[in-house]
MMTF fields as JSON, N, C-alpha, C and O atoms, coordinates in Angstrom:
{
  "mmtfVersion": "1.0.0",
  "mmtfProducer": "UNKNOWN",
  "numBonds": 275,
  "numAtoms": 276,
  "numGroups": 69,
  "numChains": 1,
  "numModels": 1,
  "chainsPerModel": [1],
  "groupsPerChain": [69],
  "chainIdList": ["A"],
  "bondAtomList": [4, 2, 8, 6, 12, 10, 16, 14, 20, 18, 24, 22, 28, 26, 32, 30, 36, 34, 40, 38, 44, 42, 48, 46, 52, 50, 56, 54, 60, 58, 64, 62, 68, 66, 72, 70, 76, 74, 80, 78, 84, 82, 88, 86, 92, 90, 96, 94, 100, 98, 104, 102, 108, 106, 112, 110, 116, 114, 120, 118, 124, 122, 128, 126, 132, 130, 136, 134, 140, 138, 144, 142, 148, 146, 152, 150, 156, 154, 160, 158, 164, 162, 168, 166, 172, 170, 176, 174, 180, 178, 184, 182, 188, 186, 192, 190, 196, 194, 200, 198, 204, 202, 208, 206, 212, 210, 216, 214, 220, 218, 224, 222, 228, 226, 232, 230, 236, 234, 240, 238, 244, 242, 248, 246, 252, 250, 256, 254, 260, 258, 264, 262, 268, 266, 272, 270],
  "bondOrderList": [1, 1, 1, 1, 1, 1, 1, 1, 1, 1, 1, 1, 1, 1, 1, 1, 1, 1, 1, 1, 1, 1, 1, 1, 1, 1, 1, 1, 1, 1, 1, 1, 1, 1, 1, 1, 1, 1, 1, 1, 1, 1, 1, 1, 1, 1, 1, 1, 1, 1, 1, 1, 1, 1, 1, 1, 1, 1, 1, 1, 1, 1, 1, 1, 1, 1, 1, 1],
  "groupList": [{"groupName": "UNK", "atomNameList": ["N", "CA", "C", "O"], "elementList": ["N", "C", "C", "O"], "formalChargeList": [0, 0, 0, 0], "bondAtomList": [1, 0, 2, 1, 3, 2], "bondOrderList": [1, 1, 2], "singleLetterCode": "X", "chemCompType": "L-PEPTIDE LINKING"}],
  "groupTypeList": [0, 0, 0, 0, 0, 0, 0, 0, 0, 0, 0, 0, 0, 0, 0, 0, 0, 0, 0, 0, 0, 0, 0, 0, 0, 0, 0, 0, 0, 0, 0, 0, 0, 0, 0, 0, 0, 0, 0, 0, 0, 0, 0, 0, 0, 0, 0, 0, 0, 0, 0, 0, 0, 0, 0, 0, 0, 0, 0, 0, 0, 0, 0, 0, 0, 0, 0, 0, 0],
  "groupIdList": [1, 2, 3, 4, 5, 6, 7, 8, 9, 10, 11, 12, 13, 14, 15, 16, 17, 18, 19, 20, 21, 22, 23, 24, 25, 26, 27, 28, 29, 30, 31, 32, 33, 34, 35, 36, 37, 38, 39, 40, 41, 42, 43, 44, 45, 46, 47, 48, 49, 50, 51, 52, 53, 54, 55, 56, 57, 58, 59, 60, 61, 62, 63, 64, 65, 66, 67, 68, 69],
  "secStructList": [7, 7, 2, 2, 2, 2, 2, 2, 2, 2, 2, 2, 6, 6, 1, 7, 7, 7, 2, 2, 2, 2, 2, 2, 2, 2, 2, 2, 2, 6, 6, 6, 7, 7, 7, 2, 2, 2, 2, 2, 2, 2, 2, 2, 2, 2, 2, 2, 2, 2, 2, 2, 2, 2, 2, 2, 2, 2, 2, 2, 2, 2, 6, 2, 2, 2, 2, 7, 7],
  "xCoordList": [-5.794, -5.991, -6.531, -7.444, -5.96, -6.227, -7.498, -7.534, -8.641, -9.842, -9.392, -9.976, -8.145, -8.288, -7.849, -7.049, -7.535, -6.809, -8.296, -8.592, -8.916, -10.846, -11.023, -10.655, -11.598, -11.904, -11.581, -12.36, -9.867, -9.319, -9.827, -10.636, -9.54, -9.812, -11.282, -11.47, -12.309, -13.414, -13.956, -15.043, -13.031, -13.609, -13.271, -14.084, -11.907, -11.311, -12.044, -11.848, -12.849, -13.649, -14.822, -15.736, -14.975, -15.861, -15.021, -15.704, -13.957, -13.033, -12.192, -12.25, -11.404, -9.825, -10.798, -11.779, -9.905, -9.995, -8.879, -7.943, -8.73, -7.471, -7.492, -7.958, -6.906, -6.668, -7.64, -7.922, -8.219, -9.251, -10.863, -11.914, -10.987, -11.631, -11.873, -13.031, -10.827, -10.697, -10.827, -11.464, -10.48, -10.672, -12.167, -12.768, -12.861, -14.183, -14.993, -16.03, -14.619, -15.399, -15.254, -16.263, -13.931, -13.611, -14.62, -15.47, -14.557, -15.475, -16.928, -17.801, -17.05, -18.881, -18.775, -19.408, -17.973, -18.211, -18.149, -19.243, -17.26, -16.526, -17.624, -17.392, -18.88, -19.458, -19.003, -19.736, -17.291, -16.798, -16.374, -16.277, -16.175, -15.972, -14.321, -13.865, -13.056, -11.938, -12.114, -12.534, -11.778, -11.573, -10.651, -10.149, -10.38, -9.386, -8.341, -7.218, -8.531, -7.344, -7.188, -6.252, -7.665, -7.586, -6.761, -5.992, -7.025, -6.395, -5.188, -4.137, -5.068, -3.438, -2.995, -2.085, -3.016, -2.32, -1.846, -0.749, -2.6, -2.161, -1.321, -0.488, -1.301, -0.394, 1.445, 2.477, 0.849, 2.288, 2.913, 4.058, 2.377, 2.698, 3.048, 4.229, 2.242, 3.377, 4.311, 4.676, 4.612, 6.129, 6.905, 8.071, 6.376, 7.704, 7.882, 8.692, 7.231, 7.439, 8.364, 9.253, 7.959, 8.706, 10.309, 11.169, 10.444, 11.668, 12.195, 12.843, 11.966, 12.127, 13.069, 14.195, 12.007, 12.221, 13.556, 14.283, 13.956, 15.035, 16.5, 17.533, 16.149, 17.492, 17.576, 18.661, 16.558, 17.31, 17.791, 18.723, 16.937, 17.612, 19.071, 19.895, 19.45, 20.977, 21.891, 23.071, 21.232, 22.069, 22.356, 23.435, 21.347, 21.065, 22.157, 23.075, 22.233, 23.135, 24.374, 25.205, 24.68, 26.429, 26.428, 27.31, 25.791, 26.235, 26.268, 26.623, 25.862, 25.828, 27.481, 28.342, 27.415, 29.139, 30.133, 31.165, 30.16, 30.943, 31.388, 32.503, 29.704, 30.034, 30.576, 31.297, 30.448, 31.263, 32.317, 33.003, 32.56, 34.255, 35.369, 36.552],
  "yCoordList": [-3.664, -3.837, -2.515, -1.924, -2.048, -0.705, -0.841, -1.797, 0.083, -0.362, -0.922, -1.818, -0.023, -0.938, -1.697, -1.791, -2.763, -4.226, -5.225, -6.275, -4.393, -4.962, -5.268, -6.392, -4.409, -3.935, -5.355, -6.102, -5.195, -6.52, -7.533, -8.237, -7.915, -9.263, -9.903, -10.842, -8.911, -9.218, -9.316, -9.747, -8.887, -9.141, -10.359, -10.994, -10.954, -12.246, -13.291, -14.494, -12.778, -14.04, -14.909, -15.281, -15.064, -15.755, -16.203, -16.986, -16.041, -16.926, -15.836, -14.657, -16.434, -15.817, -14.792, -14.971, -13.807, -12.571, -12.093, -12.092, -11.486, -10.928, -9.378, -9.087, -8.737, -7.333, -6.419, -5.675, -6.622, -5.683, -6.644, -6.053, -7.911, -7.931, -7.537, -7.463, -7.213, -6.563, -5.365, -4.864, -4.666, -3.098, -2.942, -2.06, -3.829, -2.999, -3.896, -3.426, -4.927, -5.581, -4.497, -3.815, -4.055, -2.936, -1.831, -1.63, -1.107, 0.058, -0.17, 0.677, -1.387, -2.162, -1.742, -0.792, -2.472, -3.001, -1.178, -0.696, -0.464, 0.694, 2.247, 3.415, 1.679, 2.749, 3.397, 4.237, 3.019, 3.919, 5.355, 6.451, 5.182, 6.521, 6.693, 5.599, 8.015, 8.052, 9.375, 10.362, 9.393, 10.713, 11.939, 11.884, 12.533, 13.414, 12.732, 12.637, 12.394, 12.005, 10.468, 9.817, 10.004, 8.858, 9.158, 8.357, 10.408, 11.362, 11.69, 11.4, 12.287, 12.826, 11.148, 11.423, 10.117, 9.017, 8.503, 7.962, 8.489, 8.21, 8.841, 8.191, 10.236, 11.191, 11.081, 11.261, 10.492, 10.866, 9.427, 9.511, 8.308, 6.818, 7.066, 6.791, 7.646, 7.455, 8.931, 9.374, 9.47, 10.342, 9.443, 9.283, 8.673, 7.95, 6.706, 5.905, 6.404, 5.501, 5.812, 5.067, 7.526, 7.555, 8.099, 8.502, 8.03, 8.397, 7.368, 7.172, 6.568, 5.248, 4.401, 3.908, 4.557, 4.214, 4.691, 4.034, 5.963, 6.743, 6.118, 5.933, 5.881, 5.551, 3.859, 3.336, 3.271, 1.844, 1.8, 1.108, 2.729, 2.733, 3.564, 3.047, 4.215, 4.11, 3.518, 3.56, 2.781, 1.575, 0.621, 0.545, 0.002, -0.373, -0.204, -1.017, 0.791, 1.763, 1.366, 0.753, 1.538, 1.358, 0.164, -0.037, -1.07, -2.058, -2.888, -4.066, -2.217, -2.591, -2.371, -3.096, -0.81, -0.336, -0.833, -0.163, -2.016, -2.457, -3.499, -3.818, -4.28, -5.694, -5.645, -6.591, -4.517, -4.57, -4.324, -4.592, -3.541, -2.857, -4.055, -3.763],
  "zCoordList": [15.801, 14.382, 13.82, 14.395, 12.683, 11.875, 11.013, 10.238, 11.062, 10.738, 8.905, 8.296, 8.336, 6.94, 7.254, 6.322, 8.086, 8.45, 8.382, 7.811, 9.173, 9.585, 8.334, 7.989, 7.371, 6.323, 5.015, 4.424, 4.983, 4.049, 4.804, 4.2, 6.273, 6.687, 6.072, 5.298, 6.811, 6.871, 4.607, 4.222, 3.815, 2.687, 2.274, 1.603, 2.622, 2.796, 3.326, 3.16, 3.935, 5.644, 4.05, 4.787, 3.577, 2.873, 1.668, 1.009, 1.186, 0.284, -0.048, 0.3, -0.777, -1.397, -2.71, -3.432, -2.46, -3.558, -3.901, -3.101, -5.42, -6.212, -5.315, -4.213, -6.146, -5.899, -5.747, -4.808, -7.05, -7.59, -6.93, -7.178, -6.214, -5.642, -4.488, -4.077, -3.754, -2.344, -2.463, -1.537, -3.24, -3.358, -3.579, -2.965, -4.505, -4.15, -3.037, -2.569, -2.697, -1.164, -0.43, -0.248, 0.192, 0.72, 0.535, 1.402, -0.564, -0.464, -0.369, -0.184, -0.516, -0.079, 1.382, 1.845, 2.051, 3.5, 3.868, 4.161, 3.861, 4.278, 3.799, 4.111, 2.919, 2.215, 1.102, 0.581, 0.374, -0.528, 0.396, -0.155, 1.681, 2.519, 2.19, 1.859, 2.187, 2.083, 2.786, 2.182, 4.122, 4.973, 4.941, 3.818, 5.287, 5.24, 5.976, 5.481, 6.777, 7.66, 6.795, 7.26, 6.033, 5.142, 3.853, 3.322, 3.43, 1.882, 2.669, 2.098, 3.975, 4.605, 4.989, 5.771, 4.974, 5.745, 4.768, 4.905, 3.246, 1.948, 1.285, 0.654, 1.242, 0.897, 1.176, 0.529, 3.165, 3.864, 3.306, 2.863, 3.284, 2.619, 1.384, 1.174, 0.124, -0.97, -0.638, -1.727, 0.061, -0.033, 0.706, 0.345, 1.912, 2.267, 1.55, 2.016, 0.452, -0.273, -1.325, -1.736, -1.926, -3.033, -2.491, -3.274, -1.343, -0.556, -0.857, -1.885, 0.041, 0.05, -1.544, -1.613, -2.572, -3.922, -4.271, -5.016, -3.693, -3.814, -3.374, -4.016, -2.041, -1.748, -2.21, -2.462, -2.261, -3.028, -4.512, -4.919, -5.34, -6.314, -6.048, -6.803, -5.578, -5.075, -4.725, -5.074, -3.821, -3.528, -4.778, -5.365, -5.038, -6.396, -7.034, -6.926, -7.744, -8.687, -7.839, -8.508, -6.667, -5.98, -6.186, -7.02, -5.823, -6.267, -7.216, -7.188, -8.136, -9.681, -10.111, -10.608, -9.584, -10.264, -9.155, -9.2, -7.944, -7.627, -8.289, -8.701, -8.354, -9.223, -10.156, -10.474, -10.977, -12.384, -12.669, -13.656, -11.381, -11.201, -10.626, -10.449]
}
């Protein structure tokens, strides 16, 4: 288990929370700490995200202009 896996579980372990309640349980439990190697693991996640974003909206786009064709 990935310590932010710990982190969500354990803010969860006492009842259901929204979004914005887990984010700051999180930085309770965690100190508000974001490491370097925490700022580079985030970094490399949204580029392969916005990669990512890339090729589905492509696809996307091809099968839009099949269906219509």
């Amino acid at each position: 288990m990935t310590g932010q896996a710990f982190f969500v579980l354990t803010a969860l372990a006492d009842g259901p929370r929204g979004g914005y309640g887990i984010v700051r349980e999180v930085a309770e439990l965690s100190h508000g700490r974001l490491t370097q190697d925490g700022r580079r693991a985030l970094a490399e996640q949204a580029e392969l995200r916005a990669a990512t974003a890339g090729v589905v909206r492509a696809r996307l786009a091809l099968s839009g202009a099949e269906a219509a064709g």
